[in-house]
N, C-alpha and C positions, 0 to 999 in steps of 0.2 A: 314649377316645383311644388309638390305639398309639403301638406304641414308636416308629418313626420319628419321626410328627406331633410330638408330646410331645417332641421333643427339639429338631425347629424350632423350634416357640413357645418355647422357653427362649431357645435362642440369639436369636430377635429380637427379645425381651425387651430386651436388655441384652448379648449377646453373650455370656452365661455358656453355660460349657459341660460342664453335670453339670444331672441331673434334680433339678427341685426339690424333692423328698422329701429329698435329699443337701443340698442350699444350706438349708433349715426348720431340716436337722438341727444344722448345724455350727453355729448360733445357740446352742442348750442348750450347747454343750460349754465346760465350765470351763480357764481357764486355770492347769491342775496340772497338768505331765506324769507321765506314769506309766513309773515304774524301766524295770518288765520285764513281759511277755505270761507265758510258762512255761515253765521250766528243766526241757527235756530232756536226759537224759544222754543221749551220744554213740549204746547200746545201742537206748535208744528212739526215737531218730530215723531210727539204720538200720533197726531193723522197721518204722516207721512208710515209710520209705524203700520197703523189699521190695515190702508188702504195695500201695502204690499203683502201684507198676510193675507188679505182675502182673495190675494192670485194665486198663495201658495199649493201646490198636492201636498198628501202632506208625505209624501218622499222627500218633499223638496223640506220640509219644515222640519224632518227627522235629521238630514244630511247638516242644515244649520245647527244641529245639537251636539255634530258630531267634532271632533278634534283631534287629530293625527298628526304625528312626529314626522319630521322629516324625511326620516329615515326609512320611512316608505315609499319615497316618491324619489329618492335620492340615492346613488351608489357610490362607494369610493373603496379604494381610494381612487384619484383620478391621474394615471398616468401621463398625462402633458401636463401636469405640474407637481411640484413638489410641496408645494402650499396648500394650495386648494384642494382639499380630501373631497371635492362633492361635484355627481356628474348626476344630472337628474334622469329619471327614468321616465322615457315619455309617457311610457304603454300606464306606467301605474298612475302617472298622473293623471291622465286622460280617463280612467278607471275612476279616481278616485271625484275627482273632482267635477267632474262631467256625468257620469254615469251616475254615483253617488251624492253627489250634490255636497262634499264636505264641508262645513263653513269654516273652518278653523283647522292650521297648523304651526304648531310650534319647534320651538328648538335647531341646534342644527342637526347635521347628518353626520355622522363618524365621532361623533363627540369632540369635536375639535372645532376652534374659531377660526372665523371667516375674517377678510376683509372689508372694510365699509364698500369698498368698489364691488366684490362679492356676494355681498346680502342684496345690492342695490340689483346686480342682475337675476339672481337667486330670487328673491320676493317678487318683481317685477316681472320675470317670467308666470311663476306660480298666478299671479291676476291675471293675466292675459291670458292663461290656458284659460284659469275658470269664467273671466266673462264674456269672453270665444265661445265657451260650450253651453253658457246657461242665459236663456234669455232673458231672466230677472234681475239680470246684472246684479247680483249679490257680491259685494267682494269678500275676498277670504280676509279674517283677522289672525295677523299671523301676532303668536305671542315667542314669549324668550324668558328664561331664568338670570334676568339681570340683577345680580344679589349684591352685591357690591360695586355697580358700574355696568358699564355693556358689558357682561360675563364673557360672550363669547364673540367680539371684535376683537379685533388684532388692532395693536394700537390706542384703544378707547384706556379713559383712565380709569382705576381700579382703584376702590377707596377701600380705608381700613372695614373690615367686617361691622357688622351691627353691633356686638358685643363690644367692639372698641369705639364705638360711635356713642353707645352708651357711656362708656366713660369718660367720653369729653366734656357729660353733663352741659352739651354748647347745643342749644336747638337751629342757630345758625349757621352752626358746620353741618348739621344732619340735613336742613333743608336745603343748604348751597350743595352740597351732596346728591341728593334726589335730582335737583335743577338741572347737574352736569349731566348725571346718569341718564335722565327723559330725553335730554338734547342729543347725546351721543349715540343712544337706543334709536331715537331717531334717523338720525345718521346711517342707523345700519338699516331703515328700510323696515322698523319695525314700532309698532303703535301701542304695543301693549306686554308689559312687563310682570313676571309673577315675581311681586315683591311688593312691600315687606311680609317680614314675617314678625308677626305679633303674638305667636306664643310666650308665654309665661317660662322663659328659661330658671326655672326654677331645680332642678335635679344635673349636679355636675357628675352624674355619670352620662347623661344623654348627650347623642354625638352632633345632636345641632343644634348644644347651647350657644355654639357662637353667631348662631346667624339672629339670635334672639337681641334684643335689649334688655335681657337679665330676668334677675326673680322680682322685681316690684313691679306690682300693677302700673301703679303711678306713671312710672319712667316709661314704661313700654306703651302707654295712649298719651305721654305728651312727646316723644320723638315719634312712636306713631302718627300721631299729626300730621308730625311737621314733614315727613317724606313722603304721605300721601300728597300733602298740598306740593312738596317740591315735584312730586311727580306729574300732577295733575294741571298745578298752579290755583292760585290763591282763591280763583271762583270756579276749578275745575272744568275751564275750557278745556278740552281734550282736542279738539278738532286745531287748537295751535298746534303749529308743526312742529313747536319743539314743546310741548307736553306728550303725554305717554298716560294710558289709562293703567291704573292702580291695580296689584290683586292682591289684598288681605287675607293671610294664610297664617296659620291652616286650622280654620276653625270647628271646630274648640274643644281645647286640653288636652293640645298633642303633645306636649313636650311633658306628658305626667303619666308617663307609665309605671307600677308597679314595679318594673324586670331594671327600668333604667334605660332599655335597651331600645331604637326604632323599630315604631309598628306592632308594638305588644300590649296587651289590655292594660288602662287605666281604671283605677273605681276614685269615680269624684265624684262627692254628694252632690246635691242643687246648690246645697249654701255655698261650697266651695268653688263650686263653678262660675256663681255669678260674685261672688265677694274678690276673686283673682283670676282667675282667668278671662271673665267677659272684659272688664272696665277696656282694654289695651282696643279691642274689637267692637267693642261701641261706640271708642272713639274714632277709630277706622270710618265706621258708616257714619259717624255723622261728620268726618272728613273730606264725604261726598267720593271715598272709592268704590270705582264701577264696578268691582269683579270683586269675588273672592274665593278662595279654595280652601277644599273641605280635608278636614282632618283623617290620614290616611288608616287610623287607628279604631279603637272600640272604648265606648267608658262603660261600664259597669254591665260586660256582655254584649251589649250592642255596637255593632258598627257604625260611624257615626254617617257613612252613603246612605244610611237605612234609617235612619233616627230623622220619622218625619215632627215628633219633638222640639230638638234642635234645628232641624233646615228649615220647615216651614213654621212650625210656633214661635220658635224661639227668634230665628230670625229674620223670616221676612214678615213677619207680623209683629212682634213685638217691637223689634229694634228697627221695624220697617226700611228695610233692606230694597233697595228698588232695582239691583245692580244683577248681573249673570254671576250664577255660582257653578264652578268648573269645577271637575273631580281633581283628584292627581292622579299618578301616573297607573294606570290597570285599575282601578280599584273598585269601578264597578263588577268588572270579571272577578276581583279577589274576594267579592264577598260570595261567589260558587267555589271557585278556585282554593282559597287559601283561608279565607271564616266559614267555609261549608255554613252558611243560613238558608242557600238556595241551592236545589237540588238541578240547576244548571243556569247557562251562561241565560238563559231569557226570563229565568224567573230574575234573578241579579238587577238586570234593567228595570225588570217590572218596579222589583223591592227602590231600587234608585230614584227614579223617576217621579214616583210616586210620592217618597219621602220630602222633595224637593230639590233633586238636581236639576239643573239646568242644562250644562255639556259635560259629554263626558268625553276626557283624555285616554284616547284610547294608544295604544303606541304604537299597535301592529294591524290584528283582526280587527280592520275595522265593519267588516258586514255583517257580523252577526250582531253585533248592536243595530246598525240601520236597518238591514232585514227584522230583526227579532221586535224592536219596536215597534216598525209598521205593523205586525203582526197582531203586538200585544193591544195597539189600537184600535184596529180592525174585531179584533175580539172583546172588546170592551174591557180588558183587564188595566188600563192606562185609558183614563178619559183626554178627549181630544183638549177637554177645556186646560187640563196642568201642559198637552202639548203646545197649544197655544202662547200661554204664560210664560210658557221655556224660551220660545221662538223671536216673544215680544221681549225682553228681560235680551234676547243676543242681537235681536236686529237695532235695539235702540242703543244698543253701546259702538255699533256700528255705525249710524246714521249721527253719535255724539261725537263721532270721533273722526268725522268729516269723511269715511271712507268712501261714500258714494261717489265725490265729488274729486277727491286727491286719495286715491286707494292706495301710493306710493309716494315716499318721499325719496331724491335724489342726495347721496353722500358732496354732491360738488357745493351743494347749497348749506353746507353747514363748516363755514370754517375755521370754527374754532375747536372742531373736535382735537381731540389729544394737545390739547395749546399748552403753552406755559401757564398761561391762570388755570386752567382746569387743572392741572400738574399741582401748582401751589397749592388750591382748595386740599388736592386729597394730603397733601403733606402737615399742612395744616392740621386737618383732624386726625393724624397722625401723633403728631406732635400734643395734641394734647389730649389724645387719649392715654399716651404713655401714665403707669402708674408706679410712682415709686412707694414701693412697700415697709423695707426698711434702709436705713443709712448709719449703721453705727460709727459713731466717731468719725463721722464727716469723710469718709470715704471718697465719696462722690460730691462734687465734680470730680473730675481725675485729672491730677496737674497736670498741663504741659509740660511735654519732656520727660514726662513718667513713660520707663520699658513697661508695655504690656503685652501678656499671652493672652490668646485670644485662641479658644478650645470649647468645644461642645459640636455635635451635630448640626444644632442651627446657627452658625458663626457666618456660614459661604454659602445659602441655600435662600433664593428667592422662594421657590415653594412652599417653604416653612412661616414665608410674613405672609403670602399673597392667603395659603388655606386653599381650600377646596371652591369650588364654584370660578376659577379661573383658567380663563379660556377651555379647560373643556370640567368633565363633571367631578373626578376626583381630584382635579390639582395636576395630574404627573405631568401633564403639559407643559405646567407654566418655565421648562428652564426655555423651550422654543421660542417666545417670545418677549423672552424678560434680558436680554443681553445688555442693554442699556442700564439697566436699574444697577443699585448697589445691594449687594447685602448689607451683615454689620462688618463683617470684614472688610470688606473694600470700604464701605464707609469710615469706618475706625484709620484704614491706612491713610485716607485722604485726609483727615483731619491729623492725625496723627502726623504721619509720615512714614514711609517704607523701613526708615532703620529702628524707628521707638516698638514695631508691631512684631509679633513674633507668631505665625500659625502653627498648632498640631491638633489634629481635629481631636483626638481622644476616640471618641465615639462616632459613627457614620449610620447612617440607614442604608438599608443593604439594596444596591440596585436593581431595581425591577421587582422588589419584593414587597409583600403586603407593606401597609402604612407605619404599622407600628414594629416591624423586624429593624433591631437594630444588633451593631457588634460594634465590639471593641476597635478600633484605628488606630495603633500607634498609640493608645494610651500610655503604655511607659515613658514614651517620647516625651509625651506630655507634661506628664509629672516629673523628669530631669528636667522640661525648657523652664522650670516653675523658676528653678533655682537661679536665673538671669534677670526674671522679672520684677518688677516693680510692682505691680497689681496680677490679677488674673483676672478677666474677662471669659466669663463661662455662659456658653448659648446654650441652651437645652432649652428642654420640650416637648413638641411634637411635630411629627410631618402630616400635612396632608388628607383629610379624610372628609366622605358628606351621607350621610344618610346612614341606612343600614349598613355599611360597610364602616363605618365609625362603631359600630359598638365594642366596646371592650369589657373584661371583665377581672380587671386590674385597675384603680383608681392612681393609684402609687405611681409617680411619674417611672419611666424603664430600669431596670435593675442595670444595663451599662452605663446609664448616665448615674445614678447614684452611688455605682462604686466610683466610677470619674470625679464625681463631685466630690465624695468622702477622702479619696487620694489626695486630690491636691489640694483642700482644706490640711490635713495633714503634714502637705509642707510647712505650713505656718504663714504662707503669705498672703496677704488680706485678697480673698474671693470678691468679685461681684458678678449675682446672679443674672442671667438676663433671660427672661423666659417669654418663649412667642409659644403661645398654643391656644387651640381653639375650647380647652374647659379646663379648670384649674386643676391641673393633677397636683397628686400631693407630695410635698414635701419636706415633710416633718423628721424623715431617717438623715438628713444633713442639714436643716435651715437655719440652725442654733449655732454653724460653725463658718457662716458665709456672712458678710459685713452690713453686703448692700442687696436690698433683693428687685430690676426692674420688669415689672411687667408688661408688655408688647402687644400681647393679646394676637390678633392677626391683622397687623396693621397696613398691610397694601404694597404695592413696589416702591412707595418712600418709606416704607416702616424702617430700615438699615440707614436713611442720611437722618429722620428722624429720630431713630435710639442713639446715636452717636452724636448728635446735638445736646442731649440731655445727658448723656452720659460725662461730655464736657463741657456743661452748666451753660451753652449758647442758647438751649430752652431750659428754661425753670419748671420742671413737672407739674402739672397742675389735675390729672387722670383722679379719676374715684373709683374704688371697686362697684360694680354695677350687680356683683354677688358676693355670697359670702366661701371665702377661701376655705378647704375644711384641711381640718388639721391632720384624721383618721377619715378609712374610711367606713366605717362604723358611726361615726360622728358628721352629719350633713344636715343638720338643722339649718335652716337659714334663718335670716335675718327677721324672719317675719313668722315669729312661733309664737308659742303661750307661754303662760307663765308657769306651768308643769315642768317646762324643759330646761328652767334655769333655777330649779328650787335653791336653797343655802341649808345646810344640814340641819336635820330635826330636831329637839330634846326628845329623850328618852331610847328606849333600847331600840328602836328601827330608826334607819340611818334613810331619808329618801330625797337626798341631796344628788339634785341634775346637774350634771356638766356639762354647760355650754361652753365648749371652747375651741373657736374658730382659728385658725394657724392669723388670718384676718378677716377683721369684720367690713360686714357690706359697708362701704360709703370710707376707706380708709384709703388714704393717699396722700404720701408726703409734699414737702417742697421746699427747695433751696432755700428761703425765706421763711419767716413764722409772722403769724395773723392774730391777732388778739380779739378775740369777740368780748363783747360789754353791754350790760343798758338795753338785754334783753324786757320788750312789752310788751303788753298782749291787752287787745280789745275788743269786745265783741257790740258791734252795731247792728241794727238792720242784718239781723242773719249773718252776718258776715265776718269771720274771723281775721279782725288785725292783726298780724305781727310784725314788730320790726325789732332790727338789733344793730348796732355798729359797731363793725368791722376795721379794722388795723392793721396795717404791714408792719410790722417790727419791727423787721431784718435789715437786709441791707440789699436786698435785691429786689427789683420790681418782680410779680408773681401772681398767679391768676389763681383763684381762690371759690369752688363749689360753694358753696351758701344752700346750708340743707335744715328745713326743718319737719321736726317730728312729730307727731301727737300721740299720746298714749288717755284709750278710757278706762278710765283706774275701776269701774265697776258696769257688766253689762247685764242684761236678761235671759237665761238662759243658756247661751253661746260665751265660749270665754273668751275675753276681748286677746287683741294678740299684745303683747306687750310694747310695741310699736309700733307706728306706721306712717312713712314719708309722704309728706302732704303739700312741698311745695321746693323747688330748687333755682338758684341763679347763678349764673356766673360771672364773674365780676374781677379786673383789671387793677390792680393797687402798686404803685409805685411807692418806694421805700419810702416809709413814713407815714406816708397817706391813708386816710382814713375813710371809709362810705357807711352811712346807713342806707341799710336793705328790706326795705319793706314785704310782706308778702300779705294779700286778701284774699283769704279761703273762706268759701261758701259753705255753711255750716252744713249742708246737704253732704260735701266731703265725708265728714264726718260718721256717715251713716253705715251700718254693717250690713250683710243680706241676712235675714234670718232663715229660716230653716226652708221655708216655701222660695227663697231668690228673691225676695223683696225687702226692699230698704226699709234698716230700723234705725230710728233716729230717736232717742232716749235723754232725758233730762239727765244730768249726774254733773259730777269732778271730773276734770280731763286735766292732761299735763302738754305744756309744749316746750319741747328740748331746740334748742340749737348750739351744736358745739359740745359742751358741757355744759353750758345754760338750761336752768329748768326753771318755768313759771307755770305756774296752777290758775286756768278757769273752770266759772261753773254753765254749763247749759242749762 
């Protein structure tokens, strides 16, 4: 039989799609996984490196630059199953990967998750075609958008988004996070994950603040860290079979557009770029992530595929970057296509390549890149030596990541994927990323035996905690795989119980319509079941959205939920708000008339048992806002401004008083309990800035408590200092009563601003350190 024939009678078998010699195999294979393949030192993997580039044509070293989606080698949907959307295509494959030598593909095919059995035949095929056709046995690296978990396994566990990870303020939820995510990625037969993402979520109109860790530098390169290392593990063996190499995205200052909008010019000066946006992405690379991807955007006219500034100055020579830098998705094509810089698709590569790409993510066309750069080589417009550097930069992340040796791992050999402890973990940070906003008059907890209505669009809607990036790209997926989970309604009735719960949605998203169309449901209903009820229980927010299809151009949360929300405040019965959404829409037309305000954020398939554990005080809130809430949307300064932005009114006849007034400010977060800070000190040694303070549970319930301190330079040179700026956080366990001192030792280097060139100015003067309401004054 050949090889084509033999690959149809598999697939019409049963729709499997890997030779059966591969399916026979994976039966023998025990379920033990195995640590590690074989610990090369750095020395031997660059010889090993050399010595296979100097076999390479360089077709073959062009085809390793290249990266293509699934869904070109892959058709569905697939008729012998109702599951499985993906039937490979031999002829493309064989095309692709053979003919073209491609090194690299990501993603799945149809936009929809696979099974861990699935991926395993799915990836496992895709290596055997390619090192069947290619005598250098190069294996493919296959990547995947695992943003919150194995994105796109069926099964795998799905953790609260980045944004709510950030508000757990817990670096050990984030990196036990990463740990799950690497092992379960694993599981699906894949080595390498495009995540995190380390933009600077600083603008709440951008539609992928939630995949950020907010607007502080700070916060985004210290849980930046720590999901590198959970991904990679603590000394970035990658070649362990349950680590997963890193990719740091999407660099840099993508999430600062001008428009608000994805994929539209930013203008960031140098100072600003390196004073907030770099620090999250510095600490990426010196967190020892192998890969990173480039910012899909433009700053200051230029595209950043093209800004060899950026790719080569800035980053692999400055910050000495040693890793593959991958495009995203077209965007070497988009700087001909869609930035006209290149008057076609070969100058594009040329402008790319040049600047400092490494691979490019192509989705579709993939030969006019591999053609066009052999070309542009052959013609001397791309020197062989940056092809080289590309080649070496993608074969040693292959050769670190044990693929020569174990180019597949088997889903049988990892059994704790989807377990109860990985289950816990993501509830876990769940639970305490929850943020309670406000609670007047002790609303919350919600007695037992209290009748409550339970109303809003997101009340009964897994799609609205999980967010977009789950199981397939926009979310619509997630109701197909989420049957088991709770929302907050079924969560509310299980604790509750079926007769104290009363549903009428109010408002609905309209099926199969864009993310943000919603209508009225039985509003009226609603606001009649008010009159039965004991509390009201009101879900809103948002459904669903990722990328450029997130932009909006309405900050104000939907005008049906705010007339919902306005009604039944109306009836007079005490509201509490409950809001999952992935950026804070505003609030301000109803917030003044609702009791309790908790925010959810997009908290995962436990986000519904976890708001409903908090909602009836079985967790004690302990979330911080990780941005600043705005009140207007004209009003979006955040937390990290000048002193311009908050003047107090003038004397005399011009009035040039600033209003800073957030609905809430960054780092606010109540809890069932009150904390008492005291005995604020401050010491400066050896460079090194002491602070400690002791902390107090008050109340009467044990409670978990952020520990946040600030520094402010009361005078700087030239540059106006910002009025503050978080320099160090913990989180810490108090049982009623109980009391801890909290030390923190910041390195006076923290301290330092970038001045107008991107380099660090470190200034003698008076500086302040806040914690709390605590303020104590040193001098440098």
């Amino acid at each position: 039989m050949d090889f084509g024939k033999r690959l149809l009678t598999v697939a019409l078998v049963g729709g499997i799609i890997c030779p059966l010699t591969q399916v026979h195999a994976q039966k023998k294979t025990k379920a033990a996984p195995q640590a590690k393949v074989v610990a090369y030192d750095s020395a031997t993997i660059n010889a090993r490196v050399e010595a296979l580039l100097a076999k390479m044509s360089l077709e073959e070293k062009v085809g390793q630059m290249a990266q293509i989606t699934l869904d070109v080698v892959g058709k569905g949907p697939n008729r012998f199953s109702s599951f499985d959307p993906l039937v490979i295509d031999t002829a493309e494959m064989q095309k692709a990967l053979v003919k073209y030598k491609i090194g690299s593909v990501l993603n799945t095919a149809n936009n929809k998750a696979l099974t861990p059995q699935r991926w395993w035949e799915v990836v496992s095929y895709i290596q055997q075609v390619n090192m069947k056709g290619n005598a250098l046995q190069i294996p493919v690296i296959f990547g995947i958008d695992a943003i919150h978990g194995a994105t796109y396994t069926a099964g795998a566990t799905l953790f609260p988004q980045q944004i709510a990870q950030a508000a757990t303020r817990n670096r050990e939820l984030v990196r036990k996070g990463a740990e799950i995510t690497a092992y379960e990625t694993r599981a699906s037969n894949t080595p390498w994950v495009f995540s995190p993402v380390l933009d600077l979520g600083a603008d709440p109109r951008f539609p992928r603040i939630w995949e950020s860790f907010g607007e502080d530098p700070y916060i985004g390169a210290q849980m930046g860290h720590e999901i590198v290392k959970g991904y990679e593990g603590e000394k970035n063996d990658v070649n362990d079979v349950t680590h997963v190499a890193a990719s740091i995205k999407h660099f840099l200052g993508y999430q600062a557009p001008v428009s608000g909008k994805d994929r539209t010019p930013a203008n960031i000066s140098k100072q600003q770029l390196y004073e907030y946006h770099l620090p999250a992405f510095k600490a990426g690379v010196e967190a020892g992530a192998h890969t990173i991807m480039i910012n899909s955007g433009q700053i200051n006219g230029i595209p950043v595929h093209a800004n060899y500034e950026i790719l080569t100055k800035l980053l692999k020579e400055e910050l000495g970057f040693k890793g593959l830098a991958v495009t995203d998705w077209a965007d070497i094509e988009n700087l001909y296509r869609r930035d006209h810089i290149a008057a076609s698709d070969k100058e594009a590569i040329m402008l790319a390549i040049n600047a400092g790409i490494d691979m490019s993510m192509i989705p579709y066309n993939y030969e006019p890149f591999c053609e066009g750069l052999v070309a542009l080589v052959k013609e001397g417009k791309v020197p062989q030596s940056r092809i080289d550097d590309a080649v070496r930069r993608v074969l040693r992340v292959k050769f670190e990541l044990g693929l020569f040796e174990k180019p597949v791992t088997n889903y049988k050999d990892y059994p704790k994927f989807g377990s109860k402890e990985f289950e816990k973990a993501s509830y876990d940070a769940a639970a305490e990323a929850i943020t309670l906003l406000k609670n007047e008059g002790g609303v919350l907890p919600l007695a037992k035996g209290a009748k409550i209505l339970v109303t809003g669009p997101n009340a009964n809607d897994i799609r609205t905690l999980d967010g977009a990036w789950s199981y397939s790209w926009q979310g619509e997926k997630v109701p197909q795989f989420t049957a088991q989970y709770n929302s907050i309604l079924t969560a509310l009735k299980k604790k509750a119980g079926e007769g104290n719960v009363t549903y009428v949605p109010g408002v609905s998203y309209k099926a199969n319509g864009k993310w943000y169309e919603e209508a009225p449901d039985r509003m009226a209903d609603a606001v009649a079941a008010a009159k039965n009820a004991d509390v009201i229980v009101m879900c809103l927010g948002e459904n669903s959205y990722a990328e450029k299809p997130g932009d909006l151009n309405d900050l104000y949360i939907g005008d049906d939920q705010t007339t919902l929300a306005q009604q039944l405040i109306a009836t007079g019965k005490p509201v509490v708000l409950v809001l999952t959404e992935g950026r804070p829409r505003i609030i301000s037309k109803f917030e003044q008339g609702v009791k309790s305000v908790v925010l959810g954020y997009l908290p995962g398939n436990f986000g519904g048992d976890a708001i409903a554990d908090v909602l009836y005080g079985d967790v004690n809130p302990s979330g911080k806002l990780p941005y600043t809430y705005p009140r207007y949307p004209n009003a979006l300064i955040g937390y990290i401004h000048k002193p311009s932005e908050e003047q107090t009114k003038a004397e005399g006849v011009y009035n040039y008083e600033a209003d800073y007034n957030p609905q809430y400010p960054f780092g606010a977060g109540l809890s069932y309990t009150t904390f008492e800070y005291s005995n604020l000190r401050v010491a400066l040694e050896n460079r090194v800035l002491h602070v400690s303070v002791d902390v107090k549970n008050t109340g009467t319930k044990a409670g978990k408590e952020a520990v946040e301190v600030y520094t402010s330079d009361l005078v700087a040179t030239l540059i106006s200092p910002d009025v503050k700026r978080l320099r160090g956080f913990e989180k810490i366990s108090l049982q009623a009563g109980e009391g801890k001192t909290v030390t923190f030792d910041i390195p006076v280097e923290q301290l330092a601003f970038a001045g107008v060139d991107g380099k660090p100015v470190l200034e003698p003067g008076d500086f302040e350190v806040h914690v709390a309401k605590l303020t104590a004054k040193f001098k440098l």
